[in-house]
C-alpha positions as CSV (number, residue, x, y, z in Angstrom):
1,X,45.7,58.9,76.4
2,X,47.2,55.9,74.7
3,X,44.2,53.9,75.2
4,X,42.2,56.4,73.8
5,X,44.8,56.8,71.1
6,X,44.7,53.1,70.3
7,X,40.9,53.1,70.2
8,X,40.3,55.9,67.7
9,X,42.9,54.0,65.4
10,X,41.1,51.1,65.6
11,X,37.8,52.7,64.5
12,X,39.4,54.1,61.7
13,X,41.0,51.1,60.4
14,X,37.4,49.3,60.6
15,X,36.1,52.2,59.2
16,X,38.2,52.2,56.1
17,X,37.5,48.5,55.7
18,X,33.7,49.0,55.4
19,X,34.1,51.9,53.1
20,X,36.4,49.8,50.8
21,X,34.0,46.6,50.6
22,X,31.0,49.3,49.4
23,X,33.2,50.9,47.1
24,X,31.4,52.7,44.8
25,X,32.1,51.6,40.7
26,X,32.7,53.8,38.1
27,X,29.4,54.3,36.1
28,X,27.2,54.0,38.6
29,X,23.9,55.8,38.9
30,X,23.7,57.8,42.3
31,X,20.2,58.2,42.1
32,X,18.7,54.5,42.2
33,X,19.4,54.2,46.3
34,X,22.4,51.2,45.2
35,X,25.4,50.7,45.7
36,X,28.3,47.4,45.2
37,X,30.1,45.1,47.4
38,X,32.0,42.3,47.9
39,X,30.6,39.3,50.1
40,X,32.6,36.9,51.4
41,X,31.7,33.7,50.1
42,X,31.3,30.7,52.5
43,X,29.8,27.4,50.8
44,X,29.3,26.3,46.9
45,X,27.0,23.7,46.0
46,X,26.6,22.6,43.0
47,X,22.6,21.9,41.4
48,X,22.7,18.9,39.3
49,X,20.1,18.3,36.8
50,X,18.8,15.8,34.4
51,X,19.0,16.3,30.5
52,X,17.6,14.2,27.8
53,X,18.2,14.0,24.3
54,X,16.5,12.1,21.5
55,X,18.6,11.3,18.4
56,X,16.9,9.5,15.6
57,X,18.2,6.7,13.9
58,X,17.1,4.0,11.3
59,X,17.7,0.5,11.9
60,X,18.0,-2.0,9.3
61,X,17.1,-5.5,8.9
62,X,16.2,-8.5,6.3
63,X,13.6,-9.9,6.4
64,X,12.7,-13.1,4.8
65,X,9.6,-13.2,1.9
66,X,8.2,-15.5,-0.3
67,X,7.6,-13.8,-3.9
68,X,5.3,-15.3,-6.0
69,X,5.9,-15.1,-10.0
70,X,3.4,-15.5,-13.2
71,X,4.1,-17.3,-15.3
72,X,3.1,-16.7,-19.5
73,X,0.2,-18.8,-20.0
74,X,-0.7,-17.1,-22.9
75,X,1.6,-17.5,-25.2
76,X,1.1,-21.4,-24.2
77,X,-2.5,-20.8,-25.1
78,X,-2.2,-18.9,-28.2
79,X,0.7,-21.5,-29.2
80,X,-1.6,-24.8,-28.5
81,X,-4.4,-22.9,-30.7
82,X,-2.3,-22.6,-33.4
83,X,-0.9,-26.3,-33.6
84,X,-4.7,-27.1,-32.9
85,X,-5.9,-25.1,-35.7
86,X,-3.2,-26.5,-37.9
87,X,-4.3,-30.4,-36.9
88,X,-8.3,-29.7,-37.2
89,X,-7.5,-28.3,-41.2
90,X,-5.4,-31.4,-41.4
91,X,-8.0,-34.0,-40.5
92,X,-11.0,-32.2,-41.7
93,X,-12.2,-32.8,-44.8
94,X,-14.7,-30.8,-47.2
95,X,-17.4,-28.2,-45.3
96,X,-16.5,-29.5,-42.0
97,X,-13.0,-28.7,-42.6
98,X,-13.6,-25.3,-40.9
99,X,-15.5,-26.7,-38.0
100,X,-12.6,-28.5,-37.7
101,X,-10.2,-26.1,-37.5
102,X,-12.1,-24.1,-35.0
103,X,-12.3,-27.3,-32.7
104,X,-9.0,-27.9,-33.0
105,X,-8.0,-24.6,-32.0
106,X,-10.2,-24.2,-29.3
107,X,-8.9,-28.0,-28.1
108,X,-5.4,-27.0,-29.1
109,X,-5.5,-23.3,-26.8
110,X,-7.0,-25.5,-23.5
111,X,-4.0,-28.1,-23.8
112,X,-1.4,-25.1,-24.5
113,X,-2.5,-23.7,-21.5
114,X,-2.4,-26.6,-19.1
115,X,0.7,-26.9,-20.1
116,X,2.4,-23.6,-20.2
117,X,4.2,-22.4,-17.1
118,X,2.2,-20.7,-14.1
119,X,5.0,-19.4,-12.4
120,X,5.7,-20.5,-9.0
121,X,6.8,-19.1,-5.4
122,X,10.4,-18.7,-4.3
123,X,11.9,-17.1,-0.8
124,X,14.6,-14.1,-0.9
125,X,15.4,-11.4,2.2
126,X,14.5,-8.1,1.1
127,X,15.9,-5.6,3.9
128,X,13.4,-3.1,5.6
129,X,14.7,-0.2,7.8
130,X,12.3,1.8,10.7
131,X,13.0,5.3,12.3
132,X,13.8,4.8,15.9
133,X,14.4,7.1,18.7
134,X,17.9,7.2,21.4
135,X,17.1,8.6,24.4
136,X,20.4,9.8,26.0
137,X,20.2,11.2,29.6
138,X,23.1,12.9,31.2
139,X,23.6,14.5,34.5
140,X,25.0,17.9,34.7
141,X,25.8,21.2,37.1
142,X,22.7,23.1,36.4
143,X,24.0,26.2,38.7
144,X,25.0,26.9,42.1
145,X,23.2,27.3,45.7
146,X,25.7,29.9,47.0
147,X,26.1,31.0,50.8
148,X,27.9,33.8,51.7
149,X,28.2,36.5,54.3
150,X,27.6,40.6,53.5
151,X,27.9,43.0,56.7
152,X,27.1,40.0,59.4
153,X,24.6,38.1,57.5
154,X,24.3,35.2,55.6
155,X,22.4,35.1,52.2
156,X,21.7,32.0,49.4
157,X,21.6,32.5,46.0
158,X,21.5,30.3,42.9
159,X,24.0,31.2,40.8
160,X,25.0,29.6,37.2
161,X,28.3,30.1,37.8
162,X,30.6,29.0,40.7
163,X,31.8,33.0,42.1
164,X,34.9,31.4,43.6
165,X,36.1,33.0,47.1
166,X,34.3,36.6,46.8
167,X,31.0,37.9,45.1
168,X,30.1,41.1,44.0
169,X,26.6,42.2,45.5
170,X,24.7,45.1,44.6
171,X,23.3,46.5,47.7
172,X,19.8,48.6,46.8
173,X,19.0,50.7,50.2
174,X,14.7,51.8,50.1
175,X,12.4,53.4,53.0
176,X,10.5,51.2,55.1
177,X,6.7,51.9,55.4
């Protein structure tokens, strides 16, 4: 009678335990065929993944150029016509004073601007800046493979977080055909 005694307890303490790991939860709806329990969880590992990032940036640098600069040649010309205009009335004499006057402002203009200043070439840095792209990579958890044990089995799941020691599993019962 003990024995017997000692096996009914038994039962009933196993009994109980099943009952409380498919514990129905407060809201539930009765009529999708589900219920919830608590799998004991037996391995985490963690999914690592690859993640890029650009970040744009300008970088900056001189570089050296040769500038090239005009000079005013014609206020040389315009100068050397007047000073030849002036000389050609001098030295001219009667009606070929004017014709004088013209060639030595046309003579006067040429020499003015020969001589004038042309400008010339001269080296600075002048600083240029370009868009360029950082590409950043950087490994991270991407989720979790997660083993654990329901009723006897074993299930895997990815997960994106790490459940820790116990996971909550819906359990959704249907007929098979």
């Amino acid at each position: 009678m003990t024995r017997v005694w000692l096996s009914a307890l038994v039962l009933a303490f196993v009994a109980t335990g099943a009952f409380a790991q498919d514990a129905r939860y407060a809201g539930q709806d009765a009529g999708d065929n589900a219920h919830y329990g608590w799998a004991n969880v037996l391995r985490v590992d963690p999914v690592y993944g690859v993640t890029r990032t650009d970040t744009p940036s300008q970088q900056c640098y001189d570089q050296p150029v040769v500038r090239e600069e005009r000079g005013n040649s014609t206020a040389g010309t315009l100068l050397g016509a007047v000073v030849g205009g002036v000389l050609g009335h001098t030295i001219g004499k009667g009606d070929g004073r004017t014709a004088a006057t013209v060639a030595g402002a046309v003579a006067g203009g040429a020499v003015g601007n020969r001589v004038s200043d042309h400008g010339g070439s001269y080296e600075t840095t002048q600083t240029r800046c370009r868009q360029v792209n950082t590409v950043s990579e950087q490994r991270r958890i991407m989720g979790y493979d997660v083993e654990y044990r329901y009723r006897g089995e074993v299930y895997v799941s990815r997960l994106s977080y790490d459940p820790g020691e116990r996971l909550r599993v819906r359990v959704s019962v249907t007929p098979a055909d």
